[in-house]
C-alpha positions in Angstrom: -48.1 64.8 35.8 -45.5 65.9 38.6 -46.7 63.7 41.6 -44.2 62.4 43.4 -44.6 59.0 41.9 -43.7 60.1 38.9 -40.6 61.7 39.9 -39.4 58.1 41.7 -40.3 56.6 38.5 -38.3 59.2 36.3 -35.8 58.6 38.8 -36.0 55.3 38.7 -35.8 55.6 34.6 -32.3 57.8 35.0 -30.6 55.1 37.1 -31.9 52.8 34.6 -30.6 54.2 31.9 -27.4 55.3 33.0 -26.7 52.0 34.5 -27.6 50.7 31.0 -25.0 53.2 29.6 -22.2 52.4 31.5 -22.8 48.8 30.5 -22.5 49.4 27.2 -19.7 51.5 27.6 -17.9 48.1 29.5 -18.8 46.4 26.3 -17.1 48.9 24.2 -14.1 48.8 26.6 -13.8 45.0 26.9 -14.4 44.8 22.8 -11.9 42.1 22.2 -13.0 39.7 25.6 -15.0 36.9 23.6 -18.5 37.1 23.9 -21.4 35.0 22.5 -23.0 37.2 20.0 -26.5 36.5 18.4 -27.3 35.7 15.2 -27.5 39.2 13.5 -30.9 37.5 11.6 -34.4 37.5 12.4 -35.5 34.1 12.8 -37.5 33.9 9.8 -34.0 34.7 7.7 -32.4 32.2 9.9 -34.9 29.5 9.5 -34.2 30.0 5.7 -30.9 30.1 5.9 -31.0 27.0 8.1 -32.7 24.8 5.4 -30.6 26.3 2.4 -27.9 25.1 4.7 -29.4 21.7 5.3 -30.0 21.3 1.7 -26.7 22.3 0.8 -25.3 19.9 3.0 -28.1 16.6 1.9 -26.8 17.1 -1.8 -23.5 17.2 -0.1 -23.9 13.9 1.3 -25.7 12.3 -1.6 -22.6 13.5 -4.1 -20.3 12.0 -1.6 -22.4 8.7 -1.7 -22.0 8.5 -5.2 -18.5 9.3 -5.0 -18.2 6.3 -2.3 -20.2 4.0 -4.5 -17.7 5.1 -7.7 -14.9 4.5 -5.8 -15.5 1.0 -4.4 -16.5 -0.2 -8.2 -13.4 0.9 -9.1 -11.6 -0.4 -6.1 -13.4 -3.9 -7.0 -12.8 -3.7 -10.9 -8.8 -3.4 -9.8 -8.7 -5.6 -7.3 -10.3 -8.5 -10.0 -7.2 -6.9 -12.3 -4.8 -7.6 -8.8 -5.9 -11.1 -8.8 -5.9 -11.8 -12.6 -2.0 -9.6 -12.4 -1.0 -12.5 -9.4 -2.1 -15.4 -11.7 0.1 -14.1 -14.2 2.6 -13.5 -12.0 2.6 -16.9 -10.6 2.3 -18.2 -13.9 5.7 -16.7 -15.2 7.5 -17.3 -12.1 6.2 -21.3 -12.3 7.6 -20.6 -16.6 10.7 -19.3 -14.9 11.5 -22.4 -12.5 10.4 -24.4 -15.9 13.0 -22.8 -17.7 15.6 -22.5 -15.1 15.4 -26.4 -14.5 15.2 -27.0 -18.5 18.4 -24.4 -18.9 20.5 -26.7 -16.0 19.9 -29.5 -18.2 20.6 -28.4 -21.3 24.3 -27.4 -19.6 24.7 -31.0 -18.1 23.6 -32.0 -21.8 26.6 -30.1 -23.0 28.9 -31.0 -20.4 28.5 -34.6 -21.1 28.4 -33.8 -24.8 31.8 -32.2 -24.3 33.4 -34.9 -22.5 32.1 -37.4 -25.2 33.6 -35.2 -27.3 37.2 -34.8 -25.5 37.2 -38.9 -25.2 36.5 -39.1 -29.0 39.1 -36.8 -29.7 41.5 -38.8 -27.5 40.5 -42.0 -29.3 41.3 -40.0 -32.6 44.4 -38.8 -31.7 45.3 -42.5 -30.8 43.7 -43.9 -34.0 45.2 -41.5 -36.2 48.6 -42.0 -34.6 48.7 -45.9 -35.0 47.2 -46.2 -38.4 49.6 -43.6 -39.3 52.3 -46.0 -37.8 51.0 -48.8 -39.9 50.7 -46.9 -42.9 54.5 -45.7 -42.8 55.4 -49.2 -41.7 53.6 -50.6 -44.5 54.8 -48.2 -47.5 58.0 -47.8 -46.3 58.6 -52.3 -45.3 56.1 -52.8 -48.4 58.3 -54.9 -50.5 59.8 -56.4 -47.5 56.9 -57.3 -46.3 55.0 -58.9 -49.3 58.6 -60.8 -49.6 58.3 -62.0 -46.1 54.7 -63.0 -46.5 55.8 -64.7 -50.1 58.7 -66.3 -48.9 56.8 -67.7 -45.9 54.2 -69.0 -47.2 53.5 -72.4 -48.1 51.9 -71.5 -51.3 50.9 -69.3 -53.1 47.1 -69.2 -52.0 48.7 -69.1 -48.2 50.2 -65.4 -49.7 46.8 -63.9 -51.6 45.0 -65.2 -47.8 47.6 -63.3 -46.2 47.3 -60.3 -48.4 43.7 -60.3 -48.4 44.3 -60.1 -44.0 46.2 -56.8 -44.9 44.1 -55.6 -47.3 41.1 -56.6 -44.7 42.8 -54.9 -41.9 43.8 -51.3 -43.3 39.7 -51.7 -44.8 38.7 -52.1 -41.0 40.8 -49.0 -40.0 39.7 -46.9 -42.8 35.8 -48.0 -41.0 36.6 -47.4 -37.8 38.1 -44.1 -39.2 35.1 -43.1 -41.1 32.8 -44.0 -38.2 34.8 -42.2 -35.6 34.7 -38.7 -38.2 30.6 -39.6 -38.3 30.7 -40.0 -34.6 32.9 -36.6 -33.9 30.7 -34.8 -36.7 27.0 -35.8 -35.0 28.7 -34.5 -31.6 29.6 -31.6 -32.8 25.9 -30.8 -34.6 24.8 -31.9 -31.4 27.0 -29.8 -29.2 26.1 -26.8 -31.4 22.4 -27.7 -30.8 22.3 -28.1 -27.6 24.4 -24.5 -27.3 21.5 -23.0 -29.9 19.3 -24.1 -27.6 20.7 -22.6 -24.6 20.8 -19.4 -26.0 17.2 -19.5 -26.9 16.2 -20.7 -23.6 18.2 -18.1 -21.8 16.7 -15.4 -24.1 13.3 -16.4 -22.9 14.7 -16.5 -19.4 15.4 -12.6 -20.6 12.1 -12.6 -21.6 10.6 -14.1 -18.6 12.4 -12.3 -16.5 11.0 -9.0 -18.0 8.0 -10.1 -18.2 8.1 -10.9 -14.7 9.1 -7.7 -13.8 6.1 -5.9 -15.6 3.7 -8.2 -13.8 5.1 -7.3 -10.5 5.6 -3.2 -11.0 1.3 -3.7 -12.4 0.5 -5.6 -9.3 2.2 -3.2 -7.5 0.8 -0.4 -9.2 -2.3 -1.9 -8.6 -2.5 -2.4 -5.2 -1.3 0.9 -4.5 -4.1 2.2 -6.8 -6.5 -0.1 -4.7 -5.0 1.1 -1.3 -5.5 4.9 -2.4 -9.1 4.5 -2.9 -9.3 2.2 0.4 -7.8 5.7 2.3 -9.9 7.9 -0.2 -13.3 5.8 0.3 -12.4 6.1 4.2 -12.2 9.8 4.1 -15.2 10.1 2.3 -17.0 7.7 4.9 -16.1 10.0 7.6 -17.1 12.8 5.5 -20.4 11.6 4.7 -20.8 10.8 8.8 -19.4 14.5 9.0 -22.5 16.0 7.1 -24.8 13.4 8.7 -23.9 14.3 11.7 -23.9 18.0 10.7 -27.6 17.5 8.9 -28.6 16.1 12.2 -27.9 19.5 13.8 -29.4 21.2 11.2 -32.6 19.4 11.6 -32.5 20.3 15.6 -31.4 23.7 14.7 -34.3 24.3 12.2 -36.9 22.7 15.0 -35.8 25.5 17.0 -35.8 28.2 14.7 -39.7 26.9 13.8 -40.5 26.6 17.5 -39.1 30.3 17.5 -40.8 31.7 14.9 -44.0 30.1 16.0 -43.9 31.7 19.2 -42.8 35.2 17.0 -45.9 34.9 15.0 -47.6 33.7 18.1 -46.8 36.7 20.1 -47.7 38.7 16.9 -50.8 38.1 17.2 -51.1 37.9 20.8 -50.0 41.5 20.8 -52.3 42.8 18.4 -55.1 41.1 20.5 -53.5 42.3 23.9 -54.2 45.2 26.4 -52.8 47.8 24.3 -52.2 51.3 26.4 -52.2 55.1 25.5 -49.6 57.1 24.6 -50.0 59.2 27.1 -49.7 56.3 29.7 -45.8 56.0 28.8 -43.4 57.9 30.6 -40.7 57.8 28.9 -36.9 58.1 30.6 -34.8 61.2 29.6 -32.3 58.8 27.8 -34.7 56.9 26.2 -34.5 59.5 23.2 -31.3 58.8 22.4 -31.5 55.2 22.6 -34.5 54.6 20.3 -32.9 57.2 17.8 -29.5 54.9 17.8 -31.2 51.6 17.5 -32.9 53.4 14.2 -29.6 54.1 12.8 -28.6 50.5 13.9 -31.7 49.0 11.8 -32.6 51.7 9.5 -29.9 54.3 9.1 -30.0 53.3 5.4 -33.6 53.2 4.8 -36.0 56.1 3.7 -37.3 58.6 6.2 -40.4 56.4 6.5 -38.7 53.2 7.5 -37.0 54.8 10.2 -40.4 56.0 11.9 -41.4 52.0 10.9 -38.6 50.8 13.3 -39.3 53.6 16.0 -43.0 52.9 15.9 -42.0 48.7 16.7 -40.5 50.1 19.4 -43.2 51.9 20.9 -45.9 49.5 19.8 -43.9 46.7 21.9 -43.9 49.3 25.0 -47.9 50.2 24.3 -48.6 46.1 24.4 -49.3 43.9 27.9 -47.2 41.3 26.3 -43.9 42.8 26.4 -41.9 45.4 28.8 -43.2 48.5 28.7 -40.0 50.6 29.0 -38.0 51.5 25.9 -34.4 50.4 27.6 -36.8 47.3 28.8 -38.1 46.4 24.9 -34.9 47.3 23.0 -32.3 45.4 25.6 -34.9 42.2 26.0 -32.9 39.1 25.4 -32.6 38.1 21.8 -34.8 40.9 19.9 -32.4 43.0 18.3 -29.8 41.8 16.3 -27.3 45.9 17.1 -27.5 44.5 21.2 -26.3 41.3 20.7 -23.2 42.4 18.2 -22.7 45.3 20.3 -23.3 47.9 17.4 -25.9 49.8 19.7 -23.5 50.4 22.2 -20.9 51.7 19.8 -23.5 53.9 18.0 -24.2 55.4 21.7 -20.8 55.9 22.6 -20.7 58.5 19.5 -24.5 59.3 19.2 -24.0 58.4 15.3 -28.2 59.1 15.5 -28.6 61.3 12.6 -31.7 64.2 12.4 -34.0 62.3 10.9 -33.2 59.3 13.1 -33.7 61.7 15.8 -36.9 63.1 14.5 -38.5 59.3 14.0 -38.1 58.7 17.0 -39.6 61.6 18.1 -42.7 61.0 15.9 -42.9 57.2 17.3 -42.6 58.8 20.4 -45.4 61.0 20.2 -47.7 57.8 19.4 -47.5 57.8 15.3 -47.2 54.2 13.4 -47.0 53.4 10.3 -47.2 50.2 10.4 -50.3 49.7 12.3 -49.7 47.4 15.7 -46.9 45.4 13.7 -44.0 44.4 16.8 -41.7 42.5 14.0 -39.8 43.4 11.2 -36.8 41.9 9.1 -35.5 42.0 5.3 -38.6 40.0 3.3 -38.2 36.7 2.4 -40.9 34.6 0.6 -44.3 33.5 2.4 -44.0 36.6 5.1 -46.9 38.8 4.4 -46.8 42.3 6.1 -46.4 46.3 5.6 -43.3 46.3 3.1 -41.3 49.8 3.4 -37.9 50.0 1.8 -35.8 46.7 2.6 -38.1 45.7 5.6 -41.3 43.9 5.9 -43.5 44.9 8.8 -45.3 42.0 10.6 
């Protein structure tokens, strides 16, 4: 047909498609200016991904639960071995003020035991020094004496009294002697006792004190045990709120994904049950060749011969139906339907028309009208419970 509507809408088509060029080619240019790609998925792949995800991140959670419910055990378990560890601390340091105060009196013992035992000697040294006097006097004035005492006595029973005085007297010192070594002797045993006795109190001290010391490096072991799994049980609190949080978004994120897929399947079957036109009603754009072929290499260079007509004949079948545009650039750049827009592969593959022959001649053949997939307007890799036309890696739908 060469009316001269048909030349403003081939006209129309040119502008179209050129302006749709030089968009890409802006996208091309501006390749590292951040943009907000779509997810390169269908939304049945990302609906699946989405609860692997979710699931991934519940067993997460639960794992880190039971990591939080370990750890606080064991945080209890040593902080009943913290407050048994402080009873026994307090315990030895009470044993220590016992034995401090026992060790102080065990040294005034011995003072006062040694000054006993300085005043005893004193009093020996004195002793010894007057009985020896006596004892010379006596030995060396012996006959002297006994004369005197004889001679001045009135009798002779007035001596023996007199000699049994001397006898009496040196019997006394001998006594006082005797007692004084007994006396010196038992301070001595004593002194050495009390000294024994010392020693074995401040080797327990030793003890204590070590003991002591064990106590205090296990209580402070133990509470820096007990505050590493406070800080460890915080961290995986706030991790577990992390992948609440995070599950939470999932859950909205999968709501989504199932509202979008419901509305894919929905416009599925709306399209199969639309106004469906003729080939021969599309007029198709002088670029729109190209455009279709590249979008096959996008989506099905890999694929056999007969997937690439598949994905052309989407394409077309999306044009033929009421329910979508019904212009190839209008189909193929509709927000959101093909994952090479949104990551800008498309435009690259145009930039370099990396269409090979046989993407060139599927589109061609979709072109003309030919499907071989029916009235399917979907495809994507299969994944379990999507029913449709499998060829090669894609499922039809």
């Amino acid at each position: 047909m060469n009316t001269r509507g048909d030349r403003g809408n081939n006209l129309i088509h040119k502008l179209l498609y050129r302006a749709t060029c030089l968009l890409c080619a802006v996208i091309v240019a501006f390749a590292l200016v951040p943009v907000r790609a779509l997810a390169t998925e269908t939304t049945k792949q990302q609906l699946e991904n989405a609860k692997k995800a979710k699931e991934q991140s519940q067993s997460e959670l639960e794992d880190t639960k039971d990591d939080i419910a370990e750890m606080n055990e064991e945080k209890s378990s040593l902080q009943g071995q913290l407050n048994n560890l402080n009873s026994q601390l307090e315990e030895v340091s009470n044993n220590l003020e016992a034995l401090e105060e026992q060790i102080d009196n065990k040294e005034t013992e011995i003072e006062n035991t040694q000054m006993e035992l300085e005043a005893a000697r004193q009093r020996e040294e004195e002793q010894y020094a007057s009985m020896k006097k006596r004892i010379q006097f006596m030995y060396e004035k012996q006959n002297n004496v006994y004369l005197g005492m004889f001679l001045g006595s009135d009798s002779f029973a007035d001596f023996l009294n007199q000699s049994n005085y001397i006898e009496q007297l040196s019997a006394y010192d001998r006594k006082m002697f005797n007692e004084y070594i007994e006396t010196r002797q038992l301070i001595e045993a004593k002194e050495a006792t009390l000294e024994q006795e010392k020693e074995q109190l401040e080797e327990y001290e030793v003890k204590q004190q070590a003991e002591q010391s064990r106590v205090s490096s296990l209580v402070n072991q133990t509470s820096g045990s007990i505050k590493q799994y406070a800080n460890d049980i915080s961290d995986a609190e706030s991790k577990a709120q992390a992948l609440e949080d995070q599950i939470k978004a999932q859950e909205a994120d999968i709501k989504k994904l199932e509202a979008k897929l419901a509305e894919e399947i929905r416009l599925s079957k709306l399209a199969k049950n639309s106004t469906w036109r003729n080939i021969s009603e599309v007029t198709f754009a002088p670029g729109d060749r190209a455009l279709l072929a590249n979008l096959i290499y996008c989506e099905a260079g890999s694929e056999p011969y007969e997937g690439k007509v598949a994905v052309g004949a989407v394409v077309i079948n999306r044009v033929l139906s009421s329910v979508y545009p019904d212009t190839v650039v209008g189909v193929i750049y509709q927000s959101k339907q093909f994952s090479p827009v949104a990551s800008g592969r498309l435009a690259i593959a145009l930039a370099n028309d990396k269409a090979s022959a046989a993407c060139y001649q599927a589109a061609d053949e979709a072109m003309k009208g030919y499907s071989n997939v029916g009235n399917c307007v979907y495809f994507r890799t299969p994944v379990p419970g999507l029913s449709g036309i499998n060829i090669g890696g894609h499922v039809f739908y």
